[in-house]
PDB file of N, CA, C and O in Angstrom:
ATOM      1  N   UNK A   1     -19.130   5.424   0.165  1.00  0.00           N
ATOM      2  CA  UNK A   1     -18.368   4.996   1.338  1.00  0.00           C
ATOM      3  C   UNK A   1     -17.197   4.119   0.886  1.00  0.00           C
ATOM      4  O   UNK A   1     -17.550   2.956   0.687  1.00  0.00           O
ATOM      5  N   UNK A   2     -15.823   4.377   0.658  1.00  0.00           N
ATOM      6  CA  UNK A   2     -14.737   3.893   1.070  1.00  0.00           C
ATOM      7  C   UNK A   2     -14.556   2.680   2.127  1.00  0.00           C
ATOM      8  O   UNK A   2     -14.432   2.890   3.333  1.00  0.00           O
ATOM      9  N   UNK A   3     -14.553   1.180   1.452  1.00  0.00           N
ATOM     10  CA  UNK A   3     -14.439  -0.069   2.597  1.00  0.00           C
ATOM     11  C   UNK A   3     -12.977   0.397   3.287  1.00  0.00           C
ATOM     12  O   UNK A   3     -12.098   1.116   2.810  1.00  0.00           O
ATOM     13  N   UNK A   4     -13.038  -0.200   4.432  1.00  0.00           N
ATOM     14  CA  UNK A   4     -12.052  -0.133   5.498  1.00  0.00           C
ATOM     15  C   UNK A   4     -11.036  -1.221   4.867  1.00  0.00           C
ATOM     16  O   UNK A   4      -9.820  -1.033   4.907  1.00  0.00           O
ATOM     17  N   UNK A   5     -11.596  -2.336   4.297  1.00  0.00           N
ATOM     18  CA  UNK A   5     -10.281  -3.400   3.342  1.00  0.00           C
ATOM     19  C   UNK A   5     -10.412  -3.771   2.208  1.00  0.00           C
ATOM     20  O   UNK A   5     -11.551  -4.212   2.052  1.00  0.00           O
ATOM     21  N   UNK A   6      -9.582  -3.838   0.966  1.00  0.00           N
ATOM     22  CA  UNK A   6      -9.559  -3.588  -0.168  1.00  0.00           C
ATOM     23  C   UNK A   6      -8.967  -5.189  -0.120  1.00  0.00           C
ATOM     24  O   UNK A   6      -8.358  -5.771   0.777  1.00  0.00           O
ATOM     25  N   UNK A   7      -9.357  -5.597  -1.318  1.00  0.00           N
ATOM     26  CA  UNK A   7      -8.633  -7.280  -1.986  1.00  0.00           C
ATOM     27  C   UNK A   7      -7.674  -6.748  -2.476  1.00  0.00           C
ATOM     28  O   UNK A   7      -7.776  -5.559  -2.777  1.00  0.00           O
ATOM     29  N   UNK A   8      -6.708  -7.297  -2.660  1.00  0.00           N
ATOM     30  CA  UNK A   8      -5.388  -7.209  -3.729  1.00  0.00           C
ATOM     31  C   UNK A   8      -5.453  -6.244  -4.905  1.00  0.00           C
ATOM     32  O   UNK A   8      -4.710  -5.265  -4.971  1.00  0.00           O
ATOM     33  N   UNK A   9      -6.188  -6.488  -5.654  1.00  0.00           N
ATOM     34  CA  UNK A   9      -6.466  -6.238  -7.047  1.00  0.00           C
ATOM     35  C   UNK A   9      -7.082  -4.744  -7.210  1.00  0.00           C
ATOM     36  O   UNK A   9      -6.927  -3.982  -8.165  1.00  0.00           O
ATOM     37  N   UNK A  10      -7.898  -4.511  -5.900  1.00  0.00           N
ATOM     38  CA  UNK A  10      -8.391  -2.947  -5.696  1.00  0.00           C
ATOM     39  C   UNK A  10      -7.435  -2.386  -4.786  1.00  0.00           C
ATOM     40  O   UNK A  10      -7.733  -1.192  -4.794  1.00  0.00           O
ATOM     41  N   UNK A  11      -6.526  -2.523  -4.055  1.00  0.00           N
ATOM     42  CA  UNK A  11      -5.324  -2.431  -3.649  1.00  0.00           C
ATOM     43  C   UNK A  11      -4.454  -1.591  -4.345  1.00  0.00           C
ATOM     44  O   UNK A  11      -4.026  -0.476  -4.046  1.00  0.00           O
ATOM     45  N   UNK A  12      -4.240  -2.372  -5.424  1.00  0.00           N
ATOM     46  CA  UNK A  12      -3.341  -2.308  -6.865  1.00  0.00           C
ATOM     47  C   UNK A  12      -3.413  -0.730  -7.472  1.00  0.00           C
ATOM     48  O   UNK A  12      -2.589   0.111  -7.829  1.00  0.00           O
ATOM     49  N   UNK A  13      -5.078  -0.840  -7.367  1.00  0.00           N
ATOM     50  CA  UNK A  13      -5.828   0.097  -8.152  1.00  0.00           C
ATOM     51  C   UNK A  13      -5.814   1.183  -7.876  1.00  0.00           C
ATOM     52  O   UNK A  13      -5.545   2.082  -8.672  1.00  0.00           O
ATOM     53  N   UNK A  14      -6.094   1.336  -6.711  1.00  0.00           N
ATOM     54  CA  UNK A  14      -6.222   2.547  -5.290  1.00  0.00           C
ATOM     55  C   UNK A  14      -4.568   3.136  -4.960  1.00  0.00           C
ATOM     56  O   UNK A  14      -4.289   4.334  -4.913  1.00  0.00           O
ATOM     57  N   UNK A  15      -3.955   2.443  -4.831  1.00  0.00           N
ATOM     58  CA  UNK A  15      -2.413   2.953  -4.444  1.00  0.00           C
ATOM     59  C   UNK A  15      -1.904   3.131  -5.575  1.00  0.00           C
ATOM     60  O   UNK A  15      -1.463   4.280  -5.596  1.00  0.00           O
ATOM     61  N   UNK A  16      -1.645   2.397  -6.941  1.00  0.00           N
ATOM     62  CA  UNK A  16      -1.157   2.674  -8.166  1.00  0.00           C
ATOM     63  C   UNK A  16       0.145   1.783  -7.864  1.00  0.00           C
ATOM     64  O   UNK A  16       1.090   1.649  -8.641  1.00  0.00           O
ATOM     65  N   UNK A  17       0.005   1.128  -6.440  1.00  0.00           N
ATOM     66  CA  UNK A  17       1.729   0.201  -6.931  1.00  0.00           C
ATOM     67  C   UNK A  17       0.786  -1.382  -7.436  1.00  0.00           C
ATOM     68  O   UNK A  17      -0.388  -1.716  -7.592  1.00  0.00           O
ATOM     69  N   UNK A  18       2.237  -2.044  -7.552  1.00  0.00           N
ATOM     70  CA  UNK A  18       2.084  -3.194  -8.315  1.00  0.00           C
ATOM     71  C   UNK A  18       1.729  -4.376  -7.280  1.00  0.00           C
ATOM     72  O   UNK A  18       1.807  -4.300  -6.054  1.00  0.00           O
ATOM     73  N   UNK A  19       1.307  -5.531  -8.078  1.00  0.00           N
ATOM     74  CA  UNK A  19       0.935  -6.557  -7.145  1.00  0.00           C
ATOM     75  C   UNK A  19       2.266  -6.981  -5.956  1.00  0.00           C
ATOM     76  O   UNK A  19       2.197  -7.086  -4.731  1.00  0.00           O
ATOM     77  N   UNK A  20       3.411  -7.156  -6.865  1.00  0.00           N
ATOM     78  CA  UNK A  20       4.779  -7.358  -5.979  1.00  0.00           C
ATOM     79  C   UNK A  20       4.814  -6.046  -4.761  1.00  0.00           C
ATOM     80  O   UNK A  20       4.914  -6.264  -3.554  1.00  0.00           O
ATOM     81  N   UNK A  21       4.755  -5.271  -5.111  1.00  0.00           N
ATOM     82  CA  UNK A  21       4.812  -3.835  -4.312  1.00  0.00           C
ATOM     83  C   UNK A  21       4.144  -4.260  -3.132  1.00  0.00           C
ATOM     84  O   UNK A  21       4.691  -4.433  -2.043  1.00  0.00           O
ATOM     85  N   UNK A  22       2.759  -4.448  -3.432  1.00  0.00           N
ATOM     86  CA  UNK A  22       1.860  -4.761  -2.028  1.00  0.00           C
ATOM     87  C   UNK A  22       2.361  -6.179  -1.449  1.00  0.00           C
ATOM     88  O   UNK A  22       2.568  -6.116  -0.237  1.00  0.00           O
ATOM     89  N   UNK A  23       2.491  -6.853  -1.754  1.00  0.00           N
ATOM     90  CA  UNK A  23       2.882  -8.239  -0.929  1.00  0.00           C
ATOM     91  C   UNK A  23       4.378  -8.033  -0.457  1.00  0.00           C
ATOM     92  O   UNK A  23       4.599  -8.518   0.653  1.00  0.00           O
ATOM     93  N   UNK A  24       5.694  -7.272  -1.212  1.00  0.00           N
ATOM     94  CA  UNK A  24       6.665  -6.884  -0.262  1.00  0.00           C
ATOM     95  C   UNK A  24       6.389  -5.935   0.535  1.00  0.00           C
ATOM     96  O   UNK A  24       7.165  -5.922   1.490  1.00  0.00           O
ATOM     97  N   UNK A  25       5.401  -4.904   0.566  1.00  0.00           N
ATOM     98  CA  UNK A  25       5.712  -3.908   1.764  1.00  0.00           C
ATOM     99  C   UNK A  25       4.399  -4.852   2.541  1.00  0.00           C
ATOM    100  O   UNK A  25       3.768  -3.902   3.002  1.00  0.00           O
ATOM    101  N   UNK A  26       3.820  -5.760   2.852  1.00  0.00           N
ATOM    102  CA  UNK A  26       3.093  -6.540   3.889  1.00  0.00           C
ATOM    103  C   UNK A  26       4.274  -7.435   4.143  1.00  0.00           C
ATOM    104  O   UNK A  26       4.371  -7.507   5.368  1.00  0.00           O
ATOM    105  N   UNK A  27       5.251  -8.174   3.558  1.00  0.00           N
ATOM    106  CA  UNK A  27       5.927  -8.733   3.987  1.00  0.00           C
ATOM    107  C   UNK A  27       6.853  -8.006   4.959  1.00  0.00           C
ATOM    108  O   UNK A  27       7.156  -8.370   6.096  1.00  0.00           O
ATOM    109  N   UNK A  28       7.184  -7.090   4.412  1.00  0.00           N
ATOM    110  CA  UNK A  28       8.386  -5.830   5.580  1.00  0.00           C
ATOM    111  C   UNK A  28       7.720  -4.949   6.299  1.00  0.00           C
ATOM    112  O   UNK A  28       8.244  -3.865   6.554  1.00  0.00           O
ATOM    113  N   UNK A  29       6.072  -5.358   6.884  1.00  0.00           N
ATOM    114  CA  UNK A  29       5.620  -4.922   7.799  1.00  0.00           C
ATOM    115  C   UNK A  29       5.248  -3.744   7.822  1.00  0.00           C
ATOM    116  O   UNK A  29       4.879  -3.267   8.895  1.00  0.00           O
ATOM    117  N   UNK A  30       5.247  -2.820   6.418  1.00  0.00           N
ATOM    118  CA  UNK A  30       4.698  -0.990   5.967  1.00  0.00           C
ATOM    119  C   UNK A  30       3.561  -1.043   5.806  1.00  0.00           C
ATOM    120  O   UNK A  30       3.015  -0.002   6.171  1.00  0.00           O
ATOM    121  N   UNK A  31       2.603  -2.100   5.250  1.00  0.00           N
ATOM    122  CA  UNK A  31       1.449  -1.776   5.399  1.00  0.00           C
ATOM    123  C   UNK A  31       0.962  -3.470   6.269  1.00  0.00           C
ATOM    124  O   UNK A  31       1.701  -4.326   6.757  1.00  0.00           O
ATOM    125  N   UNK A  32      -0.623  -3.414   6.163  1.00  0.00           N
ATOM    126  CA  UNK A  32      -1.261  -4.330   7.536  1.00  0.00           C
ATOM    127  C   UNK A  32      -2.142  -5.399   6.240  1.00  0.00           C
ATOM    128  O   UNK A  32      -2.358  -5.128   5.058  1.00  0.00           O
ATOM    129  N   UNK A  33      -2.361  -6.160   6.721  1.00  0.00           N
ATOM    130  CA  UNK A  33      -3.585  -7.123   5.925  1.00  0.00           C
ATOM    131  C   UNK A  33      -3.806  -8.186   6.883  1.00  0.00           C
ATOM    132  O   UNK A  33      -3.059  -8.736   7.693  1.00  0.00           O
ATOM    133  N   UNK A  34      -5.413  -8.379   6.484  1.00  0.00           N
ATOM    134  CA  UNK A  34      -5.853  -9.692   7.263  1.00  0.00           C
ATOM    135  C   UNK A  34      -6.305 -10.472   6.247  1.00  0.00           C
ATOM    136  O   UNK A  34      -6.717 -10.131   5.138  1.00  0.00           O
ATOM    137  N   UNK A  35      -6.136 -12.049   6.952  1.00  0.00           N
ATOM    138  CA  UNK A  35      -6.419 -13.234   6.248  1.00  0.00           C
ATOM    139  C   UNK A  35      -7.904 -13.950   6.293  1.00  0.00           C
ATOM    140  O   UNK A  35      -8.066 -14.663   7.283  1.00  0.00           O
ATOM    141  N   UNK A  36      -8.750 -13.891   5.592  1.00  0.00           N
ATOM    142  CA  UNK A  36     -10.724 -14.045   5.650  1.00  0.00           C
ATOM    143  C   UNK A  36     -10.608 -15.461   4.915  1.00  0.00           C
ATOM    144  O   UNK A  36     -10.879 -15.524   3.716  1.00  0.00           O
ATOM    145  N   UNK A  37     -10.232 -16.531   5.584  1.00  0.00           N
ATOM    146  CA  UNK A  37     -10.036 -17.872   4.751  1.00  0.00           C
ATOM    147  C   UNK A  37      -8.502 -18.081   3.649  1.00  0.00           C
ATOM    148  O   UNK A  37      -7.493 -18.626   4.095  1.00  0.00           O
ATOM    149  N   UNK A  38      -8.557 -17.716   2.663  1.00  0.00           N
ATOM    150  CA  UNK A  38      -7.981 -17.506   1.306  1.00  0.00           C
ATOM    151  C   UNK A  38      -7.983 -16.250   0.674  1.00  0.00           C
ATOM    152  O   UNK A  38      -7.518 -15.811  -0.379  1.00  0.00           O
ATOM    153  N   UNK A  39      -8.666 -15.772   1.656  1.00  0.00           N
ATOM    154  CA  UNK A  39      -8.374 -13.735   0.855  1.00  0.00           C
ATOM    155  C   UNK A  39      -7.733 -12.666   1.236  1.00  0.00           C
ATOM    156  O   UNK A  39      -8.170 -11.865   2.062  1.00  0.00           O
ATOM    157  N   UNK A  40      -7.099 -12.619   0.897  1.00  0.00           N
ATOM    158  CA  UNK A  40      -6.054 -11.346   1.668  1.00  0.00           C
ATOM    159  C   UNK A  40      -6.448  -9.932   1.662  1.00  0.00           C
ATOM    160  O   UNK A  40      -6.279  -9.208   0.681  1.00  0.00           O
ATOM    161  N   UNK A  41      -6.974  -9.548   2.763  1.00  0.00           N
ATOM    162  CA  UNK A  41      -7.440  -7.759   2.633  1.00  0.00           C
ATOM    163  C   UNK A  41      -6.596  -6.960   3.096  1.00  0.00           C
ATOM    164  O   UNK A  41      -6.409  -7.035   4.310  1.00  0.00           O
ATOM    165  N   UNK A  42      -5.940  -6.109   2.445  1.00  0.00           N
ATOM    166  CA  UNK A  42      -5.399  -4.744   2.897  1.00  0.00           C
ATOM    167  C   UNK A  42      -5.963  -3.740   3.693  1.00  0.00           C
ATOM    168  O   UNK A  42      -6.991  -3.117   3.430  1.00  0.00           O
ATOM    169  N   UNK A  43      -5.320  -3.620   4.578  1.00  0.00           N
ATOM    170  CA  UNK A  43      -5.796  -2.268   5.782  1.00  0.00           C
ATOM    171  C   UNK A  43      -5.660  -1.119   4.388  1.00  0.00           C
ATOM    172  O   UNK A  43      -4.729  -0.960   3.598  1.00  0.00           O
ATOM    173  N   UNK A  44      -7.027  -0.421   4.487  1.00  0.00           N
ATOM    174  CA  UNK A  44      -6.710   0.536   3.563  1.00  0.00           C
ATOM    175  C   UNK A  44      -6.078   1.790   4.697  1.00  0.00           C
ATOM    176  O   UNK A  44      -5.563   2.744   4.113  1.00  0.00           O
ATOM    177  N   UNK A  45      -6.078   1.841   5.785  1.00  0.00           N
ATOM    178  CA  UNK A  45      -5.991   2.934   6.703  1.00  0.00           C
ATOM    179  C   UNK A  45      -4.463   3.205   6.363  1.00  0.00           C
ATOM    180  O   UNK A  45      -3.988   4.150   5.734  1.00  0.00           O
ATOM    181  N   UNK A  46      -3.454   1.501   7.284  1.00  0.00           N
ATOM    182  CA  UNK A  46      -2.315   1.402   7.273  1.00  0.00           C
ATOM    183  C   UNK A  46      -1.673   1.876   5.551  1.00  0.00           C
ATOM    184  O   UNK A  46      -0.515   2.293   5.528  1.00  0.00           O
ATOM    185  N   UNK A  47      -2.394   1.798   4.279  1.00  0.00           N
ATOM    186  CA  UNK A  47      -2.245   1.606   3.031  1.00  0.00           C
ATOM    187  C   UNK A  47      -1.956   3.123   3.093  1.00  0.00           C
ATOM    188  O   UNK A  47      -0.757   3.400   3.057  1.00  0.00           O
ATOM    189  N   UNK A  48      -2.710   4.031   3.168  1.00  0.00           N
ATOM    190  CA  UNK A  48      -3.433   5.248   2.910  1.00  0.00           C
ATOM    191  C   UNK A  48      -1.761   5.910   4.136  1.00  0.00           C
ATOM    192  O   UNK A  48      -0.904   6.617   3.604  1.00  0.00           O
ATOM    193  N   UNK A  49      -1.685   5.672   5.039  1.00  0.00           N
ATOM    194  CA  UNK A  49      -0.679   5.587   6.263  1.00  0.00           C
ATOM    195  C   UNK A  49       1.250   5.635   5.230  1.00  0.00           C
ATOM    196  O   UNK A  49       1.985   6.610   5.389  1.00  0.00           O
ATOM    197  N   UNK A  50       1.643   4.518   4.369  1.00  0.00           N
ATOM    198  CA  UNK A  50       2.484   4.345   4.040  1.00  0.00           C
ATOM    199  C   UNK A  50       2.644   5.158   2.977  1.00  0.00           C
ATOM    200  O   UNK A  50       3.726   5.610   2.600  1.00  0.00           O
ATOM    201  N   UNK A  51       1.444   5.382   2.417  1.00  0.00           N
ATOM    202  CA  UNK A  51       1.812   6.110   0.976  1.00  0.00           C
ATOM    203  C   UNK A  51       1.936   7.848   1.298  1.00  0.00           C
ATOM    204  O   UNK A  51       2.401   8.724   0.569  1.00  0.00           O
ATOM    205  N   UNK A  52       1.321   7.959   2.702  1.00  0.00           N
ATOM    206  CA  UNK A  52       1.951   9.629   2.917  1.00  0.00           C
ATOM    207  C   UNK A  52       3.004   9.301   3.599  1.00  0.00           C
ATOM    208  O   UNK A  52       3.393  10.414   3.950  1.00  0.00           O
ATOM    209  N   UNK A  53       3.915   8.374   4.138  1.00  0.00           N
ATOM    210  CA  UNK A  53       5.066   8.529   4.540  1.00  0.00           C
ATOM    211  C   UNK A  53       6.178   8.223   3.428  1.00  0.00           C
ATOM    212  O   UNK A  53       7.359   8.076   3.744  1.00  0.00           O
ATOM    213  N   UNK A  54       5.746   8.140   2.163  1.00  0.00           N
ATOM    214  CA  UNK A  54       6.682   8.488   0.750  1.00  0.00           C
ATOM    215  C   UNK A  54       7.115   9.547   0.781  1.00  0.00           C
ATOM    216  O   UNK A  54       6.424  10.543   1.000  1.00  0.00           O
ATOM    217  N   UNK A  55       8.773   9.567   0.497  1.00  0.00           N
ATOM    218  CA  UNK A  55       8.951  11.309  -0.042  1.00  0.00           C
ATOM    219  C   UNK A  55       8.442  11.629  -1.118  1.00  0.00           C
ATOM    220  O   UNK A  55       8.302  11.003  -2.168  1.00  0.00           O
ATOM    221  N   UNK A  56       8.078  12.966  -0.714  1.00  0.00           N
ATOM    222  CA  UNK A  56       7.927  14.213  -1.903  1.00  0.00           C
ATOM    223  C   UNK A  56       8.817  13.564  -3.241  1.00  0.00           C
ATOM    224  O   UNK A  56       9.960  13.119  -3.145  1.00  0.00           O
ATOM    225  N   UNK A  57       8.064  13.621  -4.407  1.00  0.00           N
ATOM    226  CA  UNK A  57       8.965  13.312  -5.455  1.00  0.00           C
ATOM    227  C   UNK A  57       8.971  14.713  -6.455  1.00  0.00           C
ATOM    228  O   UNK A  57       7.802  14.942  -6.764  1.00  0.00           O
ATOM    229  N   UNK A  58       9.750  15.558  -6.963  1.00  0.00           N
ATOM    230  CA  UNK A  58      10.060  16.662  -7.651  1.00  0.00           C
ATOM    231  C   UNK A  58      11.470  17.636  -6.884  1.00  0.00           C
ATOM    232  O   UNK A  58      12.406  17.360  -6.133  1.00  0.00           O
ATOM    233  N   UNK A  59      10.935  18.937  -7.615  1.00  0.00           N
ATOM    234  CA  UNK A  59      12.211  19.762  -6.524  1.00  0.00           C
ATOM    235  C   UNK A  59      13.688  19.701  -7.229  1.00  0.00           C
ATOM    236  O   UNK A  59      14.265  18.825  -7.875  1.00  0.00           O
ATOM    237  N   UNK A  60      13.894  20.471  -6.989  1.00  0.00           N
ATOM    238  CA  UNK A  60      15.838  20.243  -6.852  1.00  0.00           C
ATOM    239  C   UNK A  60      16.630  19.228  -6.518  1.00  0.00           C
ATOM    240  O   UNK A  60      16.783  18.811  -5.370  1.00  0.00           O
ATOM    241  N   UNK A  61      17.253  18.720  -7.695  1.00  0.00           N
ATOM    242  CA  UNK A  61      17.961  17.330  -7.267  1.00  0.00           C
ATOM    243  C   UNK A  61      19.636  17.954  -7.334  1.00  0.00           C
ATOM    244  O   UNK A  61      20.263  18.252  -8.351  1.00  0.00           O
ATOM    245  N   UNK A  62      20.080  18.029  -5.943  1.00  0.00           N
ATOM    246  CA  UNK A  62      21.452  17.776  -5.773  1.00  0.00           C
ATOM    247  C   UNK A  62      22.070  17.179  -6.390  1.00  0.00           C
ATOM    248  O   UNK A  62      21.424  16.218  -6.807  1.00  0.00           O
ATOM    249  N   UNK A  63      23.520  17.193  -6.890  1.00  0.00           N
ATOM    250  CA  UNK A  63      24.368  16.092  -7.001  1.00  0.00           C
ATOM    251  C   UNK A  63      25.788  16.064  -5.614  1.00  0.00           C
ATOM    252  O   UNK A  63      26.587  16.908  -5.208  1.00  0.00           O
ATOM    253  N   UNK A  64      25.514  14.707  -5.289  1.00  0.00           N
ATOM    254  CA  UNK A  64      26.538  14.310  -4.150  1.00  0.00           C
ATOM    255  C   UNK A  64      27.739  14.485  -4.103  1.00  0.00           C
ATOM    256  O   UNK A  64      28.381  14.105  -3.124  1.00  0.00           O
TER     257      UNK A  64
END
């Protein structure tokens, strides 16, 4: 079973971005976290949510 909120550090782990990564996209409101005293948990839903609204990376790259 997959927890519904991940700490930071399994966060990290699970998405593959960096510690900065997760605390700017909670700061600019892309993904969700709640505060349990001193621990910061990531919505893995909202997490799981932002990382399919990434573009596609490959394909045909235009030049402008």
């Amino acid at each position: 079973m997959t927890p519904r909120f991940l700490r930071v550090p399994a966060a990290e782990q699970y998405s593959g971005m960096s510690r900065a990564g997760i605390y700017r996209n909670l700061a600019t409101g892309k993904i969700e976290g709640q505060k349990d005293g001193r621990t910061l948990l990531i919505d893995r839903e909202s997490l799981d949510r932002y990382l399919e609204s990434l573009p596609k990376a490959g394909g045909k790259v235009t030049a402008a």
